[in-house]
C-alpha positions as CSV (number, residue, x, y, z in Angstrom):
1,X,104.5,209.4,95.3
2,X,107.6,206.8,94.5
3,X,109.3,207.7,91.1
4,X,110.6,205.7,88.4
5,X,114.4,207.4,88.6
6,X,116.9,205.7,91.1
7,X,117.7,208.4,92.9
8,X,114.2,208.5,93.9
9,X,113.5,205.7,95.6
10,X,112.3,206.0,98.7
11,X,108.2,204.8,99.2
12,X,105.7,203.2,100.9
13,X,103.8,199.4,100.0
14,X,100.9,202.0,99.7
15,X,102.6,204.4,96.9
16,X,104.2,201.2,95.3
17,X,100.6,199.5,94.2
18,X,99.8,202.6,92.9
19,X,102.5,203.7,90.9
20,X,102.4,199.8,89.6
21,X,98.7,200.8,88.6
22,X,99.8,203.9,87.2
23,X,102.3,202.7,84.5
24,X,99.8,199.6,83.8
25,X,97.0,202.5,82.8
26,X,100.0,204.7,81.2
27,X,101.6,201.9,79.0
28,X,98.4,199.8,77.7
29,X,94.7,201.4,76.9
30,X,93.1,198.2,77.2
31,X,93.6,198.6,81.0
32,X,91.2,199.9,83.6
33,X,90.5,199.8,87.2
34,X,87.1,198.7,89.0
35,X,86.1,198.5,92.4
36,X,84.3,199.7,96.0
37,X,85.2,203.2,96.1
38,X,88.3,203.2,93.7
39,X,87.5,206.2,92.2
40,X,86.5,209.7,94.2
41,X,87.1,207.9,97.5
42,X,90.8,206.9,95.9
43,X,90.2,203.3,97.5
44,X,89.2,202.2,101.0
45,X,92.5,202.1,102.1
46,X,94.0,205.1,99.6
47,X,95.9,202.7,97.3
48,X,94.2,204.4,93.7
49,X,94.2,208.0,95.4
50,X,94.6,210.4,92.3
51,X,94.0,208.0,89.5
52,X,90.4,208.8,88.8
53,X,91.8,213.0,88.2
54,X,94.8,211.5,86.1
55,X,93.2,209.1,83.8
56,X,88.9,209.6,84.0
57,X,85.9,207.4,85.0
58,X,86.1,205.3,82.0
59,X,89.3,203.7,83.8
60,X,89.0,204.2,87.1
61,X,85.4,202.7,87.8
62,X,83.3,203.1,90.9
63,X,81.4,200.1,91.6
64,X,77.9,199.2,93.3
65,X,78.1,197.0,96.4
66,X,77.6,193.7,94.8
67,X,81.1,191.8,94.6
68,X,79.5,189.0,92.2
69,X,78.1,191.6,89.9
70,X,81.3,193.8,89.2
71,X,83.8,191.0,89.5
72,X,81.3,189.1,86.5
73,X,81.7,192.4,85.2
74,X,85.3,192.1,85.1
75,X,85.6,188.3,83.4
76,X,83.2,189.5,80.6
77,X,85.7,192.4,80.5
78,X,88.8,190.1,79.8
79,X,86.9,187.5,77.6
80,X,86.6,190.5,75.5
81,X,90.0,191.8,75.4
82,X,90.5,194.2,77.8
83,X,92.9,193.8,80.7
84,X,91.0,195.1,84.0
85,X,91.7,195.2,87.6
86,X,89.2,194.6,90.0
87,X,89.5,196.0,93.6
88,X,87.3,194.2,96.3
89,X,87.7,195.7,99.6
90,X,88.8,192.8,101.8
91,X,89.4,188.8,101.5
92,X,85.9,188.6,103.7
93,X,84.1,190.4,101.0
94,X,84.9,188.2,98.5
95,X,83.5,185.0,99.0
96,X,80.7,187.3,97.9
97,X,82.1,187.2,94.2
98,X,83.5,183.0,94.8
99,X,80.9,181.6,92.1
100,X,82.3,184.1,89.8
101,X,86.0,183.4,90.1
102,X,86.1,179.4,90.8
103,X,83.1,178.7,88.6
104,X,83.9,181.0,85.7
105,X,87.2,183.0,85.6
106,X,89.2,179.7,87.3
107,X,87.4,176.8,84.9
108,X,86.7,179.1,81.1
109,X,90.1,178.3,79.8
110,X,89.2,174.3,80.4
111,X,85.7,174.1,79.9
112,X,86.5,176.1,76.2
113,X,89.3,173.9,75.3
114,X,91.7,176.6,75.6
115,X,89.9,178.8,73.3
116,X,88.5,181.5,76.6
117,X,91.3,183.1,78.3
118,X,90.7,185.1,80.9
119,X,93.6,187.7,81.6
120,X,92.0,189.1,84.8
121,X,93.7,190.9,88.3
122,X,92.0,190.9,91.5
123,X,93.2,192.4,94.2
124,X,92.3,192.5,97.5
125,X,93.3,193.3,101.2
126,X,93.6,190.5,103.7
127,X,94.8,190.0,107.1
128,X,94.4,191.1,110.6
129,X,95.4,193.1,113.1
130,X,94.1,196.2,113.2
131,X,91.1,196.0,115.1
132,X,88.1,195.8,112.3
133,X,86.6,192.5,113.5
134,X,86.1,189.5,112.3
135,X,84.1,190.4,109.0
136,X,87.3,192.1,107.9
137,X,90.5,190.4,109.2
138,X,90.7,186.8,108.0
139,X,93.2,185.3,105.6
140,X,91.3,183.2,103.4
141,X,94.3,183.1,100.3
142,X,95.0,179.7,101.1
143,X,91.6,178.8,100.0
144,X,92.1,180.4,96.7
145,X,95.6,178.5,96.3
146,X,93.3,175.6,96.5
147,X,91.8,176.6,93.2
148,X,93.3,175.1,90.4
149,X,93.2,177.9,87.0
150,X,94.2,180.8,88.8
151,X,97.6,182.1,90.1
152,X,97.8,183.6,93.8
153,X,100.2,186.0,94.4
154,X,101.2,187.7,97.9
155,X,103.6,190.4,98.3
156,X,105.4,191.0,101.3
157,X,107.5,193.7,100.3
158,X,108.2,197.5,98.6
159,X,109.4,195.8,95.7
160,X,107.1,192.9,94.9
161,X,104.2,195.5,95.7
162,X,105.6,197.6,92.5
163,X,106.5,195.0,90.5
164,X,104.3,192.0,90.6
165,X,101.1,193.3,88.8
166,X,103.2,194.2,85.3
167,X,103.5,190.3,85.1
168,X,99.9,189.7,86.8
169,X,98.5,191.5,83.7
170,X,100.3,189.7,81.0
171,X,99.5,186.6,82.7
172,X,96.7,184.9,80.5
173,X,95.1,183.3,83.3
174,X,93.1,185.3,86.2
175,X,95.6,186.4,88.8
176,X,94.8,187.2,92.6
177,X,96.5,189.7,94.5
178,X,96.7,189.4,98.4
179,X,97.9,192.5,100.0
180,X,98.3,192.7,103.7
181,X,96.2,195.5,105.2
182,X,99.1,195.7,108.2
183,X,101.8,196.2,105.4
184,X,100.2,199.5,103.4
185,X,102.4,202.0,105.2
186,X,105.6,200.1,105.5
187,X,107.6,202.4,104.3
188,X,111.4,202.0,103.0
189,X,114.2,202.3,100.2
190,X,113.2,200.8,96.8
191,X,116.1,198.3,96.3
192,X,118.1,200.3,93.2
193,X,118.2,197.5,90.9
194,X,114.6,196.2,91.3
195,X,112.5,196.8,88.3
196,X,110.5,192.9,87.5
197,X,109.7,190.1,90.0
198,X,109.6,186.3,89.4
199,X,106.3,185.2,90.1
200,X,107.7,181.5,89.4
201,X,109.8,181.4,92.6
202,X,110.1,181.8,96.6
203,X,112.4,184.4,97.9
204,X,115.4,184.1,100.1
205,X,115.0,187.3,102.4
206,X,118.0,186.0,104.9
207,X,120.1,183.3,104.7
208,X,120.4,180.7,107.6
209,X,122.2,177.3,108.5
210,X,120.0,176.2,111.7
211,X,116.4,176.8,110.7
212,X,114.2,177.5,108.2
213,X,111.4,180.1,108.8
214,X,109.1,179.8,105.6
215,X,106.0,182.5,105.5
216,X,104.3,185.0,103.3
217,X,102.4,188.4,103.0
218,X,101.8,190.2,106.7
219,X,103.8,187.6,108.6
220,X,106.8,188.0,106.4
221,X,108.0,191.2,108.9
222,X,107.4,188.8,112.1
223,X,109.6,186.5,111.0
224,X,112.4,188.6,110.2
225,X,112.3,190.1,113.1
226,X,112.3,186.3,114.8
227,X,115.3,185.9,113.0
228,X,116.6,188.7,114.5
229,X,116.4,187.8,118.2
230,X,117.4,183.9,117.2
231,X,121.0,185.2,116.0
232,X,121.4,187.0,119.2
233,X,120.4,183.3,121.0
234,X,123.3,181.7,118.7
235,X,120.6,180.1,116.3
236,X,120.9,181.2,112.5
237,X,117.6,181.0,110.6
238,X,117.0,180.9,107.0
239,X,113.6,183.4,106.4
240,X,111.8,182.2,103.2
241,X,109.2,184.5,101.2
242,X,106.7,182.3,99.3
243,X,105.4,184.9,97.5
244,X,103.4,182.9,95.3
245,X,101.3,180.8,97.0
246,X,100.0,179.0,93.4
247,X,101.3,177.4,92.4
248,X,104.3,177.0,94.8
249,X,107.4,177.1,94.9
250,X,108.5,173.4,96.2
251,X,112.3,173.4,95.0
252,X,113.2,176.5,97.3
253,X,111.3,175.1,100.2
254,X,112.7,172.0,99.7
255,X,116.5,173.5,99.6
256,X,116.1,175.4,101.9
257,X,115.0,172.4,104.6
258,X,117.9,170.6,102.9
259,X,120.4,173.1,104.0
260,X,119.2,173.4,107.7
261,X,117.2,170.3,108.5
262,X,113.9,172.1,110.3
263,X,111.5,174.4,109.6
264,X,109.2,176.5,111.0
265,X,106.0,177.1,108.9
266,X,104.6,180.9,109.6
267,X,100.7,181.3,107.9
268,X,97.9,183.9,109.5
269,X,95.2,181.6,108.4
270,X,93.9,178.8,110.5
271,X,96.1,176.1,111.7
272,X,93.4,173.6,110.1
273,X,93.7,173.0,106.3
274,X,95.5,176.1,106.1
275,X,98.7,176.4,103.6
276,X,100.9,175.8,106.5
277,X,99.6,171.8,106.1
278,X,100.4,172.1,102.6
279,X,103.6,173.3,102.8
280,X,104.6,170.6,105.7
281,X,103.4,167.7,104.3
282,X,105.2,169.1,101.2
283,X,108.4,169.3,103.2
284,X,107.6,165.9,104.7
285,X,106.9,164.2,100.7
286,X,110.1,165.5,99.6
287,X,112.1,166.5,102.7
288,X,111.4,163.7,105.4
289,X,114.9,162.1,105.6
290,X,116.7,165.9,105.8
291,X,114.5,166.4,108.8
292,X,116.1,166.3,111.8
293,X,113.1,167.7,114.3
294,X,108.8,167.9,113.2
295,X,107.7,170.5,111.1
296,X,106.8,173.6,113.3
297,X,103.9,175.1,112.6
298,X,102.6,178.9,113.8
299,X,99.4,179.8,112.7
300,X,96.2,181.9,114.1
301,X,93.9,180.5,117.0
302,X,90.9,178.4,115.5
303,X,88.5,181.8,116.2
304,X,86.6,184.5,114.5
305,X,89.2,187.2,114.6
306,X,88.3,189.1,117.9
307,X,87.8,192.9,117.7
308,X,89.1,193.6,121.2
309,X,93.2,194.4,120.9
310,X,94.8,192.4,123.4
311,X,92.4,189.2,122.1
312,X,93.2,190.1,118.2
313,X,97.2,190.1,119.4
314,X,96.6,186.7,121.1
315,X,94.8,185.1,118.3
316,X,97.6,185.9,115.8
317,X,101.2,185.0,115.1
318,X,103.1,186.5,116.8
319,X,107.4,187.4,116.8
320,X,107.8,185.2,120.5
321,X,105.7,182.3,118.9
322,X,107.8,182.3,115.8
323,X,110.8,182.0,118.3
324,X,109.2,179.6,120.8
325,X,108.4,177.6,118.1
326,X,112.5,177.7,116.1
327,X,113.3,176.7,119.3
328,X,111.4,173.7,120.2
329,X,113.0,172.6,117.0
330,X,116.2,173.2,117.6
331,X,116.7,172.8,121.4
């Protein structure tokens, strides 16, 4: 388990969420955990492991199988004061629980004239890529981006996986959490200084002159290391972290395609209607003339995600389509 003192830094995306859970229970009584298996089972993929023996039952909820059901549970919850996070297993799962969050937690505020708040976290696993088929391996957060009244958050890193659900929970407006299944053992140095995140903005993870290689969540790792083998071809590419994918960040995107004149849009989701359209046809409303090649875009084959290995690999982004892709633009 990651501690709060620098000189214990060193965690995993894993033991990050959890300690961000931890101080959220520690520091404010009003909040509580609910879910699939959050409690004895310590999470389907170990992320509340020890919090039902550190803070009891009444917190740390076990839920029946019925997404709608707990995730209503958990609007009433906040209309009422209380500040809960709800687990649901994976992305797939919770179109299960959709009526509840675009036709109550996403539209309350408006349809009370601002007098119902809903201060609510979901969080949730998404992604692909290690083999558990196609009911469990899609990337459905740009759908939820769609959603006006909700923010959509997607951490790609140690940092933003700690520090991103303190201001999730004072947000007054439901909040979703995208966590990449591929990224809960990535494992690394807390940066010394990191202790809040700015959920209004895009993050710069490597500076660049040539390219711009914009991305989020589980592809975020990919394009680093596509940035990696473009330096050693003589091409220097700027890697941007969305982060929050609603509402976006336009002004970095924008600056950043500014300073380098392409980009290379990186999204697991579908290709079609996906968040990589949005954010090219943003880059082409506000970008066009600084353009000097088309928006790139890399996104998953138009398929169920396969169970079979070598067809999941093929069906997703991968590091050499990243790079194929910076250097149609560039070439």
């Amino acid at each position: 388990m990651a501690a709060d003192r620098p000189d214990e830094r060193k965690t995993t995306y894993r033991e990050a969420m959890r300690e961000a859970m931890r101080e959220a229970l520690r520091a404010d009584d009003r909040v509580f955990l609910m879910g699939e298996d959050v409690g004895r089972y310590g999470g389907c993929f170990g992320v509340s492991l020890g919090l039902l023996e550190e803070f009891g039952p009444e917190r740390i909820r076990d839920a029946p199988l019925s997404e709608s059901a707990f995730v209503g549970a958990g609007i009433g919850a906040a209309l009422s004061g209380l500040r809960p996070i709800v687990e649901i297993m994976t992305v797939n799962f919770s179109l299960l629980a959709l009526d509840q969050i675009l036709n109550n937690a996403a539209t309350l505020l408006h349809m009370s004239g601002g007098q119902l708040p809903v201060p609510l976290v979901i969080r949730m696993t998404t992604g692909a890529g290690r083999q558990l088929a196609a009911q469990h391996s899609h990337s459905l957060e740009g759908w939820y981006a769609h959603i006006p009244g909700i923010r959509v958050l997607a951490p790609a890193t140690i940092e933003d996986a700690r520090y991103m659900l303190a201001p999730a929970l004072a947000d007054p407006d439901p909040v979703l959490i995208f966590e990449h299944g591929s990224l809960y053992n990535a494992a690394g140095e807390m940066a010394p200084l990191a202790t809040t995140v700015d959920l209004d903005h895009a993050a710069i993870r490597r500076r660049g002159t040539d390219i711009s290689l914009v991305t989020y969540g589980g592809s975020l790792p990919k394009a680093l290391e596509a940035a990696d083998e473009l330096a050693a071809d003589g091409i220097s590419a700027e890697v941007i972290d969305l982060r929050t994918l609603r509402p976006l960040d336009g002004e970095t995107i924008a600056a950043s395609v500014t300073r380098t004149h392409r980009a290379v849009v990186i999204d697991e989701a579908w290709r079609t209607g996906s968040l990589a359209a949005e954010v090219s046809a943003r880059i082409a409303e506000e970008s066009l003339y600084e353009l000097d090649a088309p928006v790139e875009r890399v996104c998953s084959a138009e398929v169920p995600i396969p169970y079979a290995h070598l067809l999941e690999q093929a069906a997703l982004p991968q590091t050499a389509d990243i790079v194929a892709a910076a250097h149609r633009a560039v070439d």
